[in-house]
Backbone as a printed PyTorch tensor [residue, N CA C, xyz], in Angstrom:
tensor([[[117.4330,  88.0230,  86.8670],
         [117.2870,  88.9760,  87.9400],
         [116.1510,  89.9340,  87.5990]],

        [[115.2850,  90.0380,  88.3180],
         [114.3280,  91.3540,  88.2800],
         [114.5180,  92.4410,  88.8020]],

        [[114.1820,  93.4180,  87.6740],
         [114.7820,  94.7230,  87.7780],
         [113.7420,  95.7670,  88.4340]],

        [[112.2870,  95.7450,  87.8420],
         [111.0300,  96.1290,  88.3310],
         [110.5330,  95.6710,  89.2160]],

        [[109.9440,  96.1300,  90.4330],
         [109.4200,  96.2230,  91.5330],
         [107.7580,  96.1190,  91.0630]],

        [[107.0590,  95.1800,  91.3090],
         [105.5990,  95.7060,  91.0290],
         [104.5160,  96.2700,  91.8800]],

        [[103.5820,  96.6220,  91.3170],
         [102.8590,  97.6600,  92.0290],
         [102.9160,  97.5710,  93.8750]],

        [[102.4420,  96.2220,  93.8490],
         [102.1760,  95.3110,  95.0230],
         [102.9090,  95.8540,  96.0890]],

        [[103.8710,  94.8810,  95.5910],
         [105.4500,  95.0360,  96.4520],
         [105.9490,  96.4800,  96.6110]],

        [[105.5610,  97.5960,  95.6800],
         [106.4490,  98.6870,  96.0570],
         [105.1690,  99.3200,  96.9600]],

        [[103.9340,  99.2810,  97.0720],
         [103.2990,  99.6160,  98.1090],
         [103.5110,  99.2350,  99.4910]],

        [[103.6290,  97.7450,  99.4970],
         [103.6960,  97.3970, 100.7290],
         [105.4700,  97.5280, 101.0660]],

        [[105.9890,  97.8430, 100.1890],
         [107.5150,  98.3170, 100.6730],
         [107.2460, 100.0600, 101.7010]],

        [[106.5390, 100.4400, 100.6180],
         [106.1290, 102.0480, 101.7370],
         [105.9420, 102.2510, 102.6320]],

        [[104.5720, 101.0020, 102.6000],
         [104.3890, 100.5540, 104.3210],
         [104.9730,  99.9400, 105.4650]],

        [[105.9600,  99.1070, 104.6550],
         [106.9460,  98.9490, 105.8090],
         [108.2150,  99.9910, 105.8830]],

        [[108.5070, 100.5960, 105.2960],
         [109.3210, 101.6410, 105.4930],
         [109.0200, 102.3060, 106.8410]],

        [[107.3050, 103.1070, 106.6900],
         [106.7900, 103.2680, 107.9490],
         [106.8950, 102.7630, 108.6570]],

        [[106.4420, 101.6070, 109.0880],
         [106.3170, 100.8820, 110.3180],
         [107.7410, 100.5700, 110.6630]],

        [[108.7830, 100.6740, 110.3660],
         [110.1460, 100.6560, 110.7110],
         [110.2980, 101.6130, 110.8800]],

        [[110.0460, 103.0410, 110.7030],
         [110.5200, 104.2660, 111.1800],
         [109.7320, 104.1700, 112.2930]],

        [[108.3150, 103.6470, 112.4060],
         [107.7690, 103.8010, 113.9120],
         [108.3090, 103.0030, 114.8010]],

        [[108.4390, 101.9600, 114.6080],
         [109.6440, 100.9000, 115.3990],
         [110.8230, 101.7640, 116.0470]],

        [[111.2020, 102.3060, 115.2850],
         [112.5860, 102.7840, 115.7980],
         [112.2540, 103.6180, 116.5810]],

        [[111.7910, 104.4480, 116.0120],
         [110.7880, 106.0540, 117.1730],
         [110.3790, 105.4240, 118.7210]],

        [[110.2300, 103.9690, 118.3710],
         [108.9190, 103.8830, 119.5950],
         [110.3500, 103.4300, 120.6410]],

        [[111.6790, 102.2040, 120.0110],
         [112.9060, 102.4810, 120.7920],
         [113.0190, 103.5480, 121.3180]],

        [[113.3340, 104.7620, 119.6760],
         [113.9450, 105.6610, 121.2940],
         [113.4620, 106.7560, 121.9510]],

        [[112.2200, 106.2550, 121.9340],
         [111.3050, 107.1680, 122.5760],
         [111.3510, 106.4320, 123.9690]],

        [[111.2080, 105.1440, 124.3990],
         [111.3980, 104.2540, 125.3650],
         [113.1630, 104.7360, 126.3090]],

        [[113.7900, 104.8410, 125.3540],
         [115.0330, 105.0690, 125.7630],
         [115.3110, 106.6210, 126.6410]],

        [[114.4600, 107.4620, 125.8940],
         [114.6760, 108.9620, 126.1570],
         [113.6310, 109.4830, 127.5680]],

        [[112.4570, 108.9750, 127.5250],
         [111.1630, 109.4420, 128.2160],
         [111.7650, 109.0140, 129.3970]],

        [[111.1450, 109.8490, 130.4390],
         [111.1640, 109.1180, 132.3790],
         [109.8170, 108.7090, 132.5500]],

        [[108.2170, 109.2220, 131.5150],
         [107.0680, 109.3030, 132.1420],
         [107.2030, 107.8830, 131.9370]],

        [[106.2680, 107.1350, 133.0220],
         [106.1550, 105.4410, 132.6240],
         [104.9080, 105.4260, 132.0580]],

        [[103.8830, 105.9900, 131.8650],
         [102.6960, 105.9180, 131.1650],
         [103.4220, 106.3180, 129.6350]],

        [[103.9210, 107.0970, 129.1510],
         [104.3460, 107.5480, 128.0560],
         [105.2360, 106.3570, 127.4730]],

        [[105.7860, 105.8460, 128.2610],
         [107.1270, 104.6860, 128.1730],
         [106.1420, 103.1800, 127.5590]],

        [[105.1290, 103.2440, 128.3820],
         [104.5220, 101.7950, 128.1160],
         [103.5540, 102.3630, 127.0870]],

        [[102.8130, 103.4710, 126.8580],
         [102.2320, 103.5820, 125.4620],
         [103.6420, 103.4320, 124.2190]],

        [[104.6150, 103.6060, 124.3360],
         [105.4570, 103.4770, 122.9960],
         [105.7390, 102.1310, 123.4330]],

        [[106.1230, 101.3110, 124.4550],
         [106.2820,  99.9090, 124.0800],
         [104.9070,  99.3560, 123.4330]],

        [[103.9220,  99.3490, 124.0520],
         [102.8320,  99.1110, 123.2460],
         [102.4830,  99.0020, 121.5890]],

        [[102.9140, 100.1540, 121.1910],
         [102.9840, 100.5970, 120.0140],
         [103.9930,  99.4190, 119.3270]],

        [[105.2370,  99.3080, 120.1040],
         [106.2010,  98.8140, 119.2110],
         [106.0660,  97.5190, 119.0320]],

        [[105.7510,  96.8530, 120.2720],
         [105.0360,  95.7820, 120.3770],
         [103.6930,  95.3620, 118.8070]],

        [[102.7160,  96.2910, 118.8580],
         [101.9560,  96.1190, 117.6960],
         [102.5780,  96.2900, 116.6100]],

        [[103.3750,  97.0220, 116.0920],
         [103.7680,  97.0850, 114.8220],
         [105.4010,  96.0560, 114.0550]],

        [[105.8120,  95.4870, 115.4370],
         [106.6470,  94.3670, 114.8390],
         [105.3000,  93.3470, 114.4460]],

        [[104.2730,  93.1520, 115.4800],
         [103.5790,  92.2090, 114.9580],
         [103.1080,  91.9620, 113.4090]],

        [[103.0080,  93.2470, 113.0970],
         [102.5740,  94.1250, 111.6480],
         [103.3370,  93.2290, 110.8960]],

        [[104.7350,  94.1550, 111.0440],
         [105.9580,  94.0660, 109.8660],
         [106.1190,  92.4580, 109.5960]],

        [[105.8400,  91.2550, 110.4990],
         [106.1860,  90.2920, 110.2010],
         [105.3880,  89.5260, 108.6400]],

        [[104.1480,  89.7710, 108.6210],
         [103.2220,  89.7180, 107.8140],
         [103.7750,  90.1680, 106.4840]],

        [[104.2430,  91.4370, 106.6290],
         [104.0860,  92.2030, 105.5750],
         [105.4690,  91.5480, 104.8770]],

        [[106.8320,  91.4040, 105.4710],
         [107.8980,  91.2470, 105.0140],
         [107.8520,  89.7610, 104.3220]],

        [[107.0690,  88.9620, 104.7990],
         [107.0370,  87.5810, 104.6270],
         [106.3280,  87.9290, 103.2440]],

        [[105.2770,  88.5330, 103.0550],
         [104.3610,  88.9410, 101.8160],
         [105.4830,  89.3930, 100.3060]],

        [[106.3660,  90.6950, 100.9120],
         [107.2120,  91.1940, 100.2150],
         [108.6880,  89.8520,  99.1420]],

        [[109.1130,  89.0060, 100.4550],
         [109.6150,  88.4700, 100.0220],
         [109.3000,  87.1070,  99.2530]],

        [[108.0090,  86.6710,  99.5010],
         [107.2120,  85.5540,  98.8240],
         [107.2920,  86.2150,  97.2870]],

        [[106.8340,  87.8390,  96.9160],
         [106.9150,  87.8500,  95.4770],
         [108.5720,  88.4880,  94.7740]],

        [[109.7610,  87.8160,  95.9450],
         [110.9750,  87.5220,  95.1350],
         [111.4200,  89.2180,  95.4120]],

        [[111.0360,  89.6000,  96.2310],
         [111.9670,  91.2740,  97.0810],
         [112.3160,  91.6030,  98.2030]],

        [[113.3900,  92.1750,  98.0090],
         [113.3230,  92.4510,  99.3580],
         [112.9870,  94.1930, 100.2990]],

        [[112.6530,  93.6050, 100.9590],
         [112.1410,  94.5660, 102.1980],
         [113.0590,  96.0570, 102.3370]],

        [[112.4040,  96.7490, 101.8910],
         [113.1140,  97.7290, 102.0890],
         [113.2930,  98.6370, 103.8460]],

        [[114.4120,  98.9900, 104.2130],
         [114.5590,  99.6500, 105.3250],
         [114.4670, 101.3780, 104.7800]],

        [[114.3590, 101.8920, 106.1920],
         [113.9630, 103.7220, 105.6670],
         [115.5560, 104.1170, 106.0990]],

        [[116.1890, 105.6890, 105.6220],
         [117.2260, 105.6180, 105.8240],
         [117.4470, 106.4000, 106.6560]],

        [[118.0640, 105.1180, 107.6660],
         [118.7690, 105.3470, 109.1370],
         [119.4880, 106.6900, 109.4570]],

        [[120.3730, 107.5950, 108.7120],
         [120.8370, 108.7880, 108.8510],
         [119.7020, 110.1680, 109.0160]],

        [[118.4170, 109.7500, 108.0410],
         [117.8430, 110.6390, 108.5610],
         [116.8210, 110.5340, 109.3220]],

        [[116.7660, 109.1650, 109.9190],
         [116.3330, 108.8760, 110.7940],
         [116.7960, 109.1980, 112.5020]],

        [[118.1430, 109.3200, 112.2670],
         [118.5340, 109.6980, 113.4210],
         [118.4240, 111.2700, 112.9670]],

        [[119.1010, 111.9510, 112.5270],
         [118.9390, 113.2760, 112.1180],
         [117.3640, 113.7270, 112.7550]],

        [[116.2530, 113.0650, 112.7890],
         [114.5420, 113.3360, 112.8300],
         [115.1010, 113.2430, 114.4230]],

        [[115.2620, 112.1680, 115.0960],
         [115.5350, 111.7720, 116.2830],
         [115.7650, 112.5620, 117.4100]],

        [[117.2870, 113.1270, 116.5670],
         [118.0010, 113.9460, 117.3430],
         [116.9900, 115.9240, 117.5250]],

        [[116.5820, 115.6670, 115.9870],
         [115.6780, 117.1200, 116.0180],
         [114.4930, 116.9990, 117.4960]],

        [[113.8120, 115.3240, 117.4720],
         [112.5450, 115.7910, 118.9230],
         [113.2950, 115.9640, 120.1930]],

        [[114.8570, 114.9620, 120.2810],
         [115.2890, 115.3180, 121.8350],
         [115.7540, 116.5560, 121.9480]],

        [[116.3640, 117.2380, 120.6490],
         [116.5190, 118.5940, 121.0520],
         [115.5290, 119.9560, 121.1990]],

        [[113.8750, 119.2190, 120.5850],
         [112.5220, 120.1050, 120.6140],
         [112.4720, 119.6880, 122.0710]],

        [[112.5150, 118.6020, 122.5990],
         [111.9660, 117.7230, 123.8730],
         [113.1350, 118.8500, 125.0860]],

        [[114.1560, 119.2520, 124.3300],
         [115.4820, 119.4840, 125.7830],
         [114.5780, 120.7830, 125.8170]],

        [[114.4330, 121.7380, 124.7070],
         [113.6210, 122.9960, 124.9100],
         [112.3310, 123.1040, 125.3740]],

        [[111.6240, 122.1540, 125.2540],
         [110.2210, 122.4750, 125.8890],
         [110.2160, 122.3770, 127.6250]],

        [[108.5190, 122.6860, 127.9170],
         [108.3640, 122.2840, 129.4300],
         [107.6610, 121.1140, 129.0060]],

        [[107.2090, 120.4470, 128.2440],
         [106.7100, 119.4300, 127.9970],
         [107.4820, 118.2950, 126.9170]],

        [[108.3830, 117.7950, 127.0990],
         [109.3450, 116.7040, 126.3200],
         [108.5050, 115.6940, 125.8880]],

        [[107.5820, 115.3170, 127.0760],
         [106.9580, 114.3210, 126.5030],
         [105.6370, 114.7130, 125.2810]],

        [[105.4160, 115.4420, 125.3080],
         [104.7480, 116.3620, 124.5750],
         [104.9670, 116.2240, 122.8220]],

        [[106.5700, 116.7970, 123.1020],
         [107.3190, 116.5420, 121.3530],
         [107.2700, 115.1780, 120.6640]],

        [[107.3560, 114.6060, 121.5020],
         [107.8470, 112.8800, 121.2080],
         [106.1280, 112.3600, 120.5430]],

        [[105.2710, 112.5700, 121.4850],
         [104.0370, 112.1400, 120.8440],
         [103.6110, 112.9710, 119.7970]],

        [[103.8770, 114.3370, 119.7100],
         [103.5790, 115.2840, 118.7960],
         [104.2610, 114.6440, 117.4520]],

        [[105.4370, 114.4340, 117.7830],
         [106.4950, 113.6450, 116.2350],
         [105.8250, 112.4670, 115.8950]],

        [[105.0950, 111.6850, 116.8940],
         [104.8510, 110.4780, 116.3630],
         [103.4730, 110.3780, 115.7520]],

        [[102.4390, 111.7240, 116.5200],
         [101.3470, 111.5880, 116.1690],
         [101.5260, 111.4500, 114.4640]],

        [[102.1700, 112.9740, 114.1130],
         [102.9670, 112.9600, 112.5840],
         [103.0280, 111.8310, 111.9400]],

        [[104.1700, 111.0210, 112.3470],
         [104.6410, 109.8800, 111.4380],
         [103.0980, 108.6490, 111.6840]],

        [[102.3430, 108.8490, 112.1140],
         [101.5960, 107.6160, 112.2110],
         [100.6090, 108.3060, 111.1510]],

        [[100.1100, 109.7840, 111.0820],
         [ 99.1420, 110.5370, 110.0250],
         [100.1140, 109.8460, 108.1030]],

        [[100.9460, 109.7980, 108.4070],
         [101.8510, 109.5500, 107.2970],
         [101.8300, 107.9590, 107.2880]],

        [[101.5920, 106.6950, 108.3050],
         [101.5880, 105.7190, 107.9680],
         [100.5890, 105.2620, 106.9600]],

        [[ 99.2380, 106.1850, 107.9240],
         [ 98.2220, 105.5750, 107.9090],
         [ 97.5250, 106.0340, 105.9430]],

        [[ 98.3420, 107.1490, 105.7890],
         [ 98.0520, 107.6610, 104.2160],
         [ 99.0540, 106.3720, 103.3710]],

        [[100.2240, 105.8510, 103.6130],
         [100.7530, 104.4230, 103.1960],
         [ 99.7390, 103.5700, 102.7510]],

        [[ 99.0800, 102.9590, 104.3940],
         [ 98.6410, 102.0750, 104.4550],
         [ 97.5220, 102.0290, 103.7170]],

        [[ 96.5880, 103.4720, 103.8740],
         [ 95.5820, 103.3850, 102.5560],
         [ 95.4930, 103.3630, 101.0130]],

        [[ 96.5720, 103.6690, 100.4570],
         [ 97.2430, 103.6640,  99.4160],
         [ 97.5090, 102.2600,  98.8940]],

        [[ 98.1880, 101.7910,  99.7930],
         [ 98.4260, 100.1520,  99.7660],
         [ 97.5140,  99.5510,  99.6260]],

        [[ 96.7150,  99.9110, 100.4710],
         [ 94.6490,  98.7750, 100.5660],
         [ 94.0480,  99.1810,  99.1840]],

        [[ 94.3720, 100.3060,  98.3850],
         [ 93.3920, 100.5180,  97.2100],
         [ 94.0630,  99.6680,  95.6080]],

        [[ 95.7510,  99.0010,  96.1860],
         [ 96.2690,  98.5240,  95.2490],
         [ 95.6900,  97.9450,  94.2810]],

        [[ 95.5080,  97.4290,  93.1780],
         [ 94.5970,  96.2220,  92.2320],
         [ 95.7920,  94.8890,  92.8950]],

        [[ 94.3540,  94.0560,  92.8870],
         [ 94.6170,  92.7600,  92.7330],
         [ 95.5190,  92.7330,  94.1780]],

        [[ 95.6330,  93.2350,  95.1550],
         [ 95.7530,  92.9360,  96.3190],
         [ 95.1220,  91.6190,  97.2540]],

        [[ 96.4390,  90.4450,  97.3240],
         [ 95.8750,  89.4380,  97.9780],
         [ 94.9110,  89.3540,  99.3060]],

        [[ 93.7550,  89.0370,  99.2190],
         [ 93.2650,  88.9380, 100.2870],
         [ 93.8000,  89.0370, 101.9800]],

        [[ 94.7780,  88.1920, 101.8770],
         [ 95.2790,  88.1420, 103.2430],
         [ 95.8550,  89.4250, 103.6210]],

        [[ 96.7030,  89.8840, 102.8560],
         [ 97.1840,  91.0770, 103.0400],
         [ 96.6250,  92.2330, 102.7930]],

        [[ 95.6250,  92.2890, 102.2160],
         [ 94.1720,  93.1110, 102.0280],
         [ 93.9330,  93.1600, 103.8550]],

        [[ 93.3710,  92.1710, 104.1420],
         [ 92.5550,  92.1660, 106.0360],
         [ 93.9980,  93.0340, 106.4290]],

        [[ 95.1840,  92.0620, 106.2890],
         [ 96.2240,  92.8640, 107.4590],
         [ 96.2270,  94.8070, 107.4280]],

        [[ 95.9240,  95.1780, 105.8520],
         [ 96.2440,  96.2610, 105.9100],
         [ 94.8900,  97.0770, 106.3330]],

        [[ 93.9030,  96.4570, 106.4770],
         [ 92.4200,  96.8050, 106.5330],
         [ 92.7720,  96.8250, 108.7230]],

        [[ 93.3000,  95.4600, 108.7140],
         [ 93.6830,  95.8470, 110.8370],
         [ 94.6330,  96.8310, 111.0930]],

        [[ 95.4380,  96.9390, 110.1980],
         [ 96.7570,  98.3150, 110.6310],
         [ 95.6720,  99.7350, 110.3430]],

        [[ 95.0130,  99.4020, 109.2150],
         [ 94.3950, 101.2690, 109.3310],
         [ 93.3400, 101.1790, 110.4650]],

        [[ 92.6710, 100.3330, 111.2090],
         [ 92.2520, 100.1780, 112.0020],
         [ 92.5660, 100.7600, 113.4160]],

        [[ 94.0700,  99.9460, 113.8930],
         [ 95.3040, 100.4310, 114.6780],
         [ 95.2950, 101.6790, 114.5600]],

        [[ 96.1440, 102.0620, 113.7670],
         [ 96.5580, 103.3880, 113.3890],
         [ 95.3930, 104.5290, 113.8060]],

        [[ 94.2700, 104.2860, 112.7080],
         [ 93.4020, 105.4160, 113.5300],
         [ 93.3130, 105.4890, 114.5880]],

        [[ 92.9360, 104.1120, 115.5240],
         [ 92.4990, 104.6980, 116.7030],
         [ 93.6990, 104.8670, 117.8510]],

        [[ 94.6700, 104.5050, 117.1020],
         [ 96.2290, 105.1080, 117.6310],
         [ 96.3610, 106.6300, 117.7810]],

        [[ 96.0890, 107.1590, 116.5410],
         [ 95.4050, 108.8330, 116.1450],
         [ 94.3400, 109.1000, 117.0700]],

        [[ 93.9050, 108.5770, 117.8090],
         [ 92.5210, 109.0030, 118.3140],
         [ 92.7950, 109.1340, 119.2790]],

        [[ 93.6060, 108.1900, 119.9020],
         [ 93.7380, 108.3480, 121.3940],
         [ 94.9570, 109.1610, 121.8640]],

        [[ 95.8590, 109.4150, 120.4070],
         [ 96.9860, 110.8830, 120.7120],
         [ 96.4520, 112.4090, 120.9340]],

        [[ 95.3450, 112.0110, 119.6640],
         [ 94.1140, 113.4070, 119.7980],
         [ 93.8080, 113.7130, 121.3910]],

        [[ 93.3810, 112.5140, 121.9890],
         [ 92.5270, 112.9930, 123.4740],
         [ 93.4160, 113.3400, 124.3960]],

        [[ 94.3920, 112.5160, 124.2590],
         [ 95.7200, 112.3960, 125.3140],
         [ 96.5660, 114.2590, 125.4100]],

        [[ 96.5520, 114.8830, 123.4800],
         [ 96.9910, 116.3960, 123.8350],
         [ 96.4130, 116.9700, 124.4270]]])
């Protein structure tokens, strides 16, 4: 049994940690919102980043680990904090992208972290080289949109 996690794997475990907390966000952000422009930018999103996670998990478990999930309690705990920023504002939809702009500034410091690994396989080198790609201009277009 292996006890150590190596460099590799515990990077790209970080990164999917993220991209599962954005997954979930982008649910229940879908679930909570009425705007339909706001609704189909988070399906969008969620849409791209399962595409992500599939890559990455397949990567994780090829070197004999498994995939770590982020933890769900304070995940809802985060959740429950934007619908109750979202019940107080005049702008709900506002909080929700404001929280996410957040967690994507936090992916995207993952994902670069991950890309500077040593000895990072090529393939998964490009994938993480297209997610910081994503991501920024995910950031870019939350920037214009406040």
């Amino acid at each position: 049994m292996k006890w150590l996690i190596d460099e590799q794997s515990a990077a790209i475990n970080e990164v999917l940690v993220s991209i599962k907390k954005s997954i979930h966000f982008c649910e229940h952000a879908v679930e909570r919102l009425n705007d339909e422009e706001t609704k189909q930018f988070f399906l969008r999103e969620y849409k791209e980043f399962n595409a992500f996670l599939s890559g990455l998990v397949s990567f994780v478990r090829f070197k004999g680990e498994l995939p770590r999930d982020p933890d769900s309690e304070r995940e809802t705990l985060e959740q429950w904090g934007v619908d109750f920023k979202a019940l107080l504002s005049e702008d709900g939809e506002g909080s929700f992208l404001e929280h996410y702009r957040d967690m994507q500034q936090d992916l995207l410091v993952s994902v670069e972290s991950a890309g500077k690994t040593n000895s990072m396989p090529e393939s998964i080198g490009g994938l993480l080289k297209d997610m910081e790609r994503y991501v920024t201009a995910t950031l870019r277009d939350l920037q214009e949109w406040a």
